[in-house]
Steps between C-alpha positions, in 0.01 A plus 500: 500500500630860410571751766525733269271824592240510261371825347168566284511746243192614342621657129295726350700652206156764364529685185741692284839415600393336816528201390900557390647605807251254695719234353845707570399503846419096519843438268676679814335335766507114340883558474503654851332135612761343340728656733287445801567187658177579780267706258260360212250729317154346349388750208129540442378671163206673492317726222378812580474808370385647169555219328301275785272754453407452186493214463270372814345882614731478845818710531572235819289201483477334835721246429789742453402735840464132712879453430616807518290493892683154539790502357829638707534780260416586156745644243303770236582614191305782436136539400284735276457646143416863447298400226270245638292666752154371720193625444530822683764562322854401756758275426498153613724522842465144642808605746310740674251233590743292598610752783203585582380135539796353656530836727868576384524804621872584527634585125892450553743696239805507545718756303884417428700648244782207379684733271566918461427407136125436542437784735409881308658615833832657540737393794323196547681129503423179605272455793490861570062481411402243704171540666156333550158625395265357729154537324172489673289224185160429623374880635582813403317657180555150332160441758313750221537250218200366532349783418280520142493779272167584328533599126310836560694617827557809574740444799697198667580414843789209643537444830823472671471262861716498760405250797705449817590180424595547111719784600693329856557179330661660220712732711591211713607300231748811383631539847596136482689510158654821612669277789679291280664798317567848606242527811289817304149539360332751341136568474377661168190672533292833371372543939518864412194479253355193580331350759587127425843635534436629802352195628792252328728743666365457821528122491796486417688728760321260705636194344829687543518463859534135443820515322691769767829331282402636231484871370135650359438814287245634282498637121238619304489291134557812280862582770557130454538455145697833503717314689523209351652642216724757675614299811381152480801382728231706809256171500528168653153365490190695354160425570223615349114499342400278205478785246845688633669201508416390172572765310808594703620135453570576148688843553699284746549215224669806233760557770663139442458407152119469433190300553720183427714578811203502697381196713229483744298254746122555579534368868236367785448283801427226333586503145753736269564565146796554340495696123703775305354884566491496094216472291378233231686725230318396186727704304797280531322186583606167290807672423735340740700850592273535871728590810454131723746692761143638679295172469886338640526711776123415578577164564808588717282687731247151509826304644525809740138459613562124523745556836685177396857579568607339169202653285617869686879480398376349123312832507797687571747289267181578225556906582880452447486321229306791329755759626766309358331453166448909509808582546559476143327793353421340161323182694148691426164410377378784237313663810810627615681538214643133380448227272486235685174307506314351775591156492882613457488753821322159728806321366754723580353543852473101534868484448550738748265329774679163435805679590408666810291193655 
């Protein structure tokens, strides 16, 4: 019998170029299980998506959402087309159901830059961005998406929610990952307009008091991404709103090379989902030139959430090998400025993992 420590992995690679870095990411992790003598993944496929949708009127038919419940984690790809819409008229966003549904309310993204080529900032080198976006995924305005739009209307209303809970479990969680690094959180927050603000504020100075190791400040979103471009080296851990920390998630990605530099986990009590920050991008989709590095990266955080000590230092050896395959400033996908495609950037970083593990 195997004492190996067994691992399911729902798959859901989506649409666009979901599907292409979906298998990057399970290329890098069957070669990091041939490396683990006490680790052994079981992959799970599922459709969903566009395509699922389709074909069988369900974006995520049950079948898919049971394993992604049961399963130990569940890599994604991406989801969505712009041009195939529901009824009223949104795109198809099965991931947003997904955190709402499985209550993952802590959106982990961590920023990094791994060379001063990929970075439109001056002065900056290797590991001198490094900081975590902590975003707030099942409240915030998201809550207004529910909200229909009647062909005749005159005016629209969302609703943004803040509740006790959604906003101290979500601070919590960002005082915790700011232990393990620099010790510093930063709340993000319009409190001098808004009354959610106010209220998120509130909860979280209160949080605060939990974490007297740690040091807690304030900064309204339109300071922050001010900031962010002019002295990103000032945060540690961010935490934020659904809408602020979406959009300032991508402002955050341009500082290190792009949307393909940009990995994220959608994290909860119970269940977590790992997937790039990109899109489905339909433009280059089929193409084989997508940045895997984000999708890669993804999957590093999984083995991070895992707390196995051999999946944490394959996560690690996975992060290194990228750095070392970036240190070569024509080792690109056309995103950043290369040639190489996305089945010859996985490679490259697979010869660097075997080397490091």
């Amino acid at each position: 019998m195997s004492n190996k420590q067994r691992y399911r992995i729902a798959v859901l690679g989506g649409d666009g170029i979901g599907p292409e870095v979906t298998v990057s990411a399970v290329e890098i992790l069957k070669l990091v299980q041939l490396q683990l003598d006490c680790v052994e993944f079981d992959f799970e496929e599922h459709s969903v998506g566009v395509g699922e949708y389709l074909a069988s009127g369900q974006a995520l038919p049950d079948s898919a959402f049971d394993a992604c419940r049961t399963c130990d984690a569940v890599l994604l790809g991406a989801m969505g087309l712009p041009n195939v819409r529901y009824p009223d008229g949104k795109e198809i966003a099965p991931q947003l159901d997904l955190r709402e549904r499985l209550e993952l309310y802590g959106g982990i993204r961590p920023i990094r830059l791994y060379h001063e080529h990929d970075t439109p900032l001056k002065g900056y080198g290797v590991g001198d961005i490094d900081f975590v976006i902590v975003r707030e995924s099942t409240e915030g305005l998201f809550s207004g998406r529910g909200a229909t739009l009647e062909a005749d209307a005159t005016r629209a209303t969302n609703e943004l929610v803040v509740t006790y809970e959604g906003a101290a479990r979500v601070s919590r969680l960002a005082f915790q990952l700011a232990r393990k690094r620099r010790g510093k959180v930063t709340l993000v927050d319009k409190a001098n307009v808004l009354s959610s603000m106010v209220f998120f504020r509130r909860v979280f100075d209160e949080v605060a008091q939990e974490f007297p190791d740690c040091v807690a400040e304030h900064c309204y979103v339109d300071a922050a991404a001010l900031y962010l471009v002019r002295d990103p080296q000032r945060f540690d851990v961010l935490v934020t709103e659904n809408m602020f920390g979406d959009i300032l998630s991508d402002l955050a990605a341009g500082l290190v090379g792009g949307m393909g530099m940009a990995p994220s986990g959608d994290i909860g009590d119970q269940a977590a989902v790992f997937q790039p920050s990109h899109g489905s991008a339909p433009d280059i989709a089929g193409k084989g030139v997508a940045n895997p590095i984000a999708m890669i990266l993804s999957a590093a955080m999984m083995l991070d959430w895992f707390e196995h000590p051999d999946t944490m230092r394959a996560a690690d050896a996975i992060r290194q090998a990228v750095e070392n395959v970036l240190r070569s400033p024509d080792q690109r996908t056309p995103d950043m400025g290369g040639k190489l495609s996305t089945q010859q950037m996985t490679s490259l970083i697979g010869q660097q993992l075997h080397q490091s593990l």
